[in-house]
N, C-alpha and C positions, 0 to 999 in steps of 0.2 A: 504493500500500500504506500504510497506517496503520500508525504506529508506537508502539510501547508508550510513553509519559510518566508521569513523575513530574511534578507541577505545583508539586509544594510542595518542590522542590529543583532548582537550575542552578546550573551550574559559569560559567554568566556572573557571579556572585554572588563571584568571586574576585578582580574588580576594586576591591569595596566593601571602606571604608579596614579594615574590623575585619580581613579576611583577608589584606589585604596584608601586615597583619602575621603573623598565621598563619591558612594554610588548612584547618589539617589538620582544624580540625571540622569542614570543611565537605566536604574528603576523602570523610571517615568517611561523613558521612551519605549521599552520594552511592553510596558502596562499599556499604553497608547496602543501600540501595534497589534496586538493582542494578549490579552490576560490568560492565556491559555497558548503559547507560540510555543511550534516543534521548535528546537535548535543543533544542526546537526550540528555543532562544536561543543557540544557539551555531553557526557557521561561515557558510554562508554562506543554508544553508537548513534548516536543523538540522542535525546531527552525533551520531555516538555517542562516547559518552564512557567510554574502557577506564580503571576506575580500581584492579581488581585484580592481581596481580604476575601468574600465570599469563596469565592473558591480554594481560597486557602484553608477556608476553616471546614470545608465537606472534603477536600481532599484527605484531613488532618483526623477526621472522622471514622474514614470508610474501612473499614477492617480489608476490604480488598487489595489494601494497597499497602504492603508490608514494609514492615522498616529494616526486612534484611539486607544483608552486604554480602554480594555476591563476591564481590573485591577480596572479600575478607574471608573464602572459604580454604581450610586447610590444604584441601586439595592442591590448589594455586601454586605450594609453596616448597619450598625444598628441606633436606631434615632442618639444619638449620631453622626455619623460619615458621616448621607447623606448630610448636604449642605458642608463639606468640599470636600464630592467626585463631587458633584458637580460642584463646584469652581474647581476644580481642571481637572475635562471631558469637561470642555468647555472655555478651553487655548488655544491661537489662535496658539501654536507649535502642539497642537493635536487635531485640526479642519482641518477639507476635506471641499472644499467648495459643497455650497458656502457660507459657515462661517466662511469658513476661509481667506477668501476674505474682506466679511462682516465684521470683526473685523482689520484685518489691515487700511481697512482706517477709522475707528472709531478711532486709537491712531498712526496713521503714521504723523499727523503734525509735530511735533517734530526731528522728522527723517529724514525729507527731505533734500537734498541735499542743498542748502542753509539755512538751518535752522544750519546744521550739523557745516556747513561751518565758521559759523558765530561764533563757540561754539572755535572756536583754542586760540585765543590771550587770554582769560580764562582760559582756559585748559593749554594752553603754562605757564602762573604766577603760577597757584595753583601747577604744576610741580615743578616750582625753589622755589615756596616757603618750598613746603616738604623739598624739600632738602636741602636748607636752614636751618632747623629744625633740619637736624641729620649729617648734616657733622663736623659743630664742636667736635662731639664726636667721629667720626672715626669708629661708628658700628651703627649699628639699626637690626631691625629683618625687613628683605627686603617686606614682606608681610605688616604686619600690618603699616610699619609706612611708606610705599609707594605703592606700587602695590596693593594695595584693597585700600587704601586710594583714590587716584586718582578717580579711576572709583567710588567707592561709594559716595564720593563727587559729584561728575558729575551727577550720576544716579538720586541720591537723589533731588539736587539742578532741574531736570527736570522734577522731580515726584512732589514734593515741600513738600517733608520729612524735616518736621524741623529740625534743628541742635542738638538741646537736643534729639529726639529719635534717631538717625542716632544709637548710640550704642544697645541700649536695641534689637532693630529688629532685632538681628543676630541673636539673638537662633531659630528663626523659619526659619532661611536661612537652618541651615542643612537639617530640617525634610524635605523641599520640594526636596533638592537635592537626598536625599537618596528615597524618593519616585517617585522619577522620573526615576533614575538608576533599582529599584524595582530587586534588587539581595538581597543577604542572609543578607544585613545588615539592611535594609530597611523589612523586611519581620520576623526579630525577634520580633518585636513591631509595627506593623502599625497603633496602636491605640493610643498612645505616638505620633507619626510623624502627623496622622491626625487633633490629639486636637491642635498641633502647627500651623496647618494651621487652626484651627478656632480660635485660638488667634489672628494670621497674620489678617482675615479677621475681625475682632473685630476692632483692628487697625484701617483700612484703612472704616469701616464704622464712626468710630470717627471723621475719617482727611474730609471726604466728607460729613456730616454734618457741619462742620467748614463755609464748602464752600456753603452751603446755604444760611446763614447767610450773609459770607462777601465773596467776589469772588476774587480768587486768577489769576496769568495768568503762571499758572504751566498745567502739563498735565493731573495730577487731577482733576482741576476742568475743561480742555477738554474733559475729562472722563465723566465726569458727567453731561454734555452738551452734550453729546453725549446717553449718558441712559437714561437722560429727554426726548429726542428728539425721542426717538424709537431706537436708533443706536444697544443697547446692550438688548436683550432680558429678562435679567433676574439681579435681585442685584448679584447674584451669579456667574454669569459674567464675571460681571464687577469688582467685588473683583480678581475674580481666573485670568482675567488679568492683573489686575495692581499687586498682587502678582508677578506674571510671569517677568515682565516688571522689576521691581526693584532686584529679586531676581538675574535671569540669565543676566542681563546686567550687574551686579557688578561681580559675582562668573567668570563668565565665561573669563572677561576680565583679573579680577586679574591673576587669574591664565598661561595667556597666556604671561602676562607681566614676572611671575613668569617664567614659562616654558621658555620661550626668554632668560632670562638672566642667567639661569641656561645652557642653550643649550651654548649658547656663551663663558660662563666659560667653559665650556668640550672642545671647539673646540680654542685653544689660536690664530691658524693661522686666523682664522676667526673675533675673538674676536679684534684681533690686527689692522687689515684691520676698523674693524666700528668703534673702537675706535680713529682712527686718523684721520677719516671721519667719524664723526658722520652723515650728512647729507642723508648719502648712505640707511640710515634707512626705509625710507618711502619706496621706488623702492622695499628693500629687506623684508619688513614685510610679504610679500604674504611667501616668502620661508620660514622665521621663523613660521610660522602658521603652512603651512604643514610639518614641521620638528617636532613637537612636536605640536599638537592642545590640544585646552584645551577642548575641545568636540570630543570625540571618538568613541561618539556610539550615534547612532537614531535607533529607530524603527518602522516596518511597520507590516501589517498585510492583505493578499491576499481576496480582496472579489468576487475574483473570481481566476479559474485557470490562472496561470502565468508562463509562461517560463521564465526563470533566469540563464544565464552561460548555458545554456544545462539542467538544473535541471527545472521539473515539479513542481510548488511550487503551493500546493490546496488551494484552498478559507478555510479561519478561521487558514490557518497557520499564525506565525512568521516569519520575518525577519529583523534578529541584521544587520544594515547597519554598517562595522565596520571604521568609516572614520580615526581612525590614521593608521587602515592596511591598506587604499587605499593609504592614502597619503605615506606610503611605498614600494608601489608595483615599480617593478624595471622594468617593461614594459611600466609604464609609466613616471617615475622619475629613470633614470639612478643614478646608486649610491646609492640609497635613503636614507645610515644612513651618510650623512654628508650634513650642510649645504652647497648649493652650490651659491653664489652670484648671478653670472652671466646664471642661469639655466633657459631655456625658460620657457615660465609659460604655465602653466596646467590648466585648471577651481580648484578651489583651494576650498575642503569641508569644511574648517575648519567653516564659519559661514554658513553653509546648501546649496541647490542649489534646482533649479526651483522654485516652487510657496512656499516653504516652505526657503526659503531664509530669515537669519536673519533681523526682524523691524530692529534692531537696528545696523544690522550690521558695516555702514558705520559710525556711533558715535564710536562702538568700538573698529574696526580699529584703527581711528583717535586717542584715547586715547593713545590704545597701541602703534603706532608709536611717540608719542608725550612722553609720559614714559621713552621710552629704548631709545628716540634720549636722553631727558635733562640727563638722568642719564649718557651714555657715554658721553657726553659735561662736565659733571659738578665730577664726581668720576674717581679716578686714583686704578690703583692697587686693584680694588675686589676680594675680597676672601670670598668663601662660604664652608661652613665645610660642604661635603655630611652630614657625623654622625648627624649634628643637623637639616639636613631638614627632616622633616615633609607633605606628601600626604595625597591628598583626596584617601580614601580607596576606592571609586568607579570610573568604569572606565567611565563610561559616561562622566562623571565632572574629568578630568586630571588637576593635579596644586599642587605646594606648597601652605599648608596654613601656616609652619614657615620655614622661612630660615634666620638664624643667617647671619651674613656679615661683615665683618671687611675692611674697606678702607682706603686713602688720598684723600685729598679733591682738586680736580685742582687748579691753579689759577688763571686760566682764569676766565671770568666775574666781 
């Protein structure tokens, strides 16, 4: 069957440096041309590309449209490289149930709504203490020495990542990102990104052996109470989710805290208003999400025929869900390139929707609201030098990883 193309528009075009910084024109014109466009430059033999909200949100729906990774099957891979693909094909973000069912509530204690709840007045001190840290010098670099700080403390101290590794485990942060993304940067070397995920898993057999020995009351050793128990099918598992669990609950929130506070420097009318009501923060983080999300792209794959926008979408296709273009869509978010405060709310993609809704969503909310409230309470006068910020170069994962900063420090508190 032949597919409808637009030639003079691909969302492969989201690599090139102008969009990495922003995509959204390039959103736009894709969403223009069709909210539902084949694109033969994209997956693995072309792909459609849903960059409308509605149909973002039935695609995100349809149980017919799996969130397996075919990329990711053992088969693919050489001795070397099967149990990291392994670990890696059976993450509860790209399990169909009902395993994918079966694994949330193997590591959802943690996450539960009063578990969550309880985690603020912690989260509230490790905030003012960061900043604490770097006001007296009037700059820091906003990423490292707070927006991943926060959440990586947080994550860690849940997983029960000692203090001494908490640095070493970032080189294997990137390789999972970029194989997750699985675009041209991730696909130069996948054999380099694999071996990081069998170090990652290396790791985390180390920390759970600990916990045989001496039993900790972190989510590891619920982990592992949970694979002793029958909960988790395989070591391999069990590694590729607590991988999973550590990696995108630190990545994904930094970046949103990062995104936030970059979005609010661009917009001063806005930035003015939260700054003299810090409190306005929580109410408003749904719009900061979808103003700039720090997850922009999921994918599905049809195991059977599927109607989509009007488009026939065949069993073993692709489909790029593109959620910063939904949360752009102007049919459903009037205005959509400016924050709006008081703008009624939408089901909001930024942490997933239906059964694939983020474990950890409602922690890292909480974070992020708890981030951009202490920092406008406690910093006056931020300035971010565009020139020295620094993007993740893939779109799935949106976010500054450096952003220089230069401020005053209130004196309030």
């Amino acid at each position: 069957m032949t597919q409808p193309t637009a030639p003079d528009v691909s969302l492969s075009d989201v690599y090139r440096p102008e969009f990495i910084d922003d995509p959204y024109p390039l959103y736009r014109r894709a969403r223009e041309t069709d909210p539902v466009l084949w694109d033969p430059r994209m997956g693995d033999a072309g792909a459609w590309m849903v960059t409308g909200y509605d149909t973002a949100l039935t695609a995100l729906r349809d149980p017919r449209l799996s969130a397996r990774r075919p990329q990711w099957d053992p088969a693919t891979g050489t001795k070397q490289t099967a149990s990291a693909l392994r670990a890696l094909d059976t993450q509860v973000f790209v399990s169909d149930p009902p395993d994918h069912q079966r694994l949330r509530r193997a590591m959802s204690q943690p996450f539960l709504p009063r578990a969550v709840d309880a985690m603020r007045p912690d989260l509230e001190r490790a905030a003012h203490r960061l900043l604490d840290a770097v006001l007296p010098r009037g700059g820091m670099d906003f990423m490292a020495d707070y927006a991943l700080a926060l959440p990586s403390e947080t994550v860690c101290q849940v997983l029960g990542i000692p203090e001494e590794d908490r640095g070493r485990i970032w080189k294997f942060v990137l390789s999972w990102g970029l194989l997750v993304d699985d675009g041209p940067f991730s696909r130069e070397n996948p054999e380099y990104h694999l071996a990081g995920i069998g170090k990652y898993m290396d790791y985390f057999r180390r920390q759970l052996d600990l916990r045989r020995t001496r039993r900790t009351g972190d989510l590891m050793q619920t982990a592992l109470d949970a694979w002793d128990n029958g909960e988790f099918r395989s070591e391999e598992e069990l590694l590729g989710n607590l991988i999973f669990l550590l990696t995108a609950g630190q990545t994904t929130t930094a970046h949103q805290i990062g995104n936030t506070v970059l979005a609010l420097l661009s917009q001063p009318d806005v930035y003015a208003t939260v700054a003299a009501d810090p409190s306005l923060v929580p109410a408003a983080t749904p719009e900061f999400m979808r103003y700039d999300s720090s997850v922009q792209l999921t994918r599905r794959r049809a195991t059977e025929p599927v109607d989509l926008g009007g488009r026939t979408v065949e069993a073993g296709q692709e489909v790029f869900v593109w959620i910063g273009a939904a949360h752009r869509d102007p049919a459903a978010f009037p205005d959509p390139d400016r924050i709006d405060l008081d703008r009624p709310r939408n089901t909001n993609l930024a942490l997933g929707h239906g059964a694939h809704y983020c474990l950890g969503g409602r922690l890292g909310r909480l974070v992020n609201e708890i981030a951009v409230q202490a920092f406008l309470e406690r910093v006056a006068r931020p300035r971010a030098d565009p020139s020295g910020v620094r993007r993740t170069l893939t779109p799935t994962f949106r976010g500054p990883h450096v952003m220089p900063m230069t401020f005053e420090a209130k004196e309030t508190r």
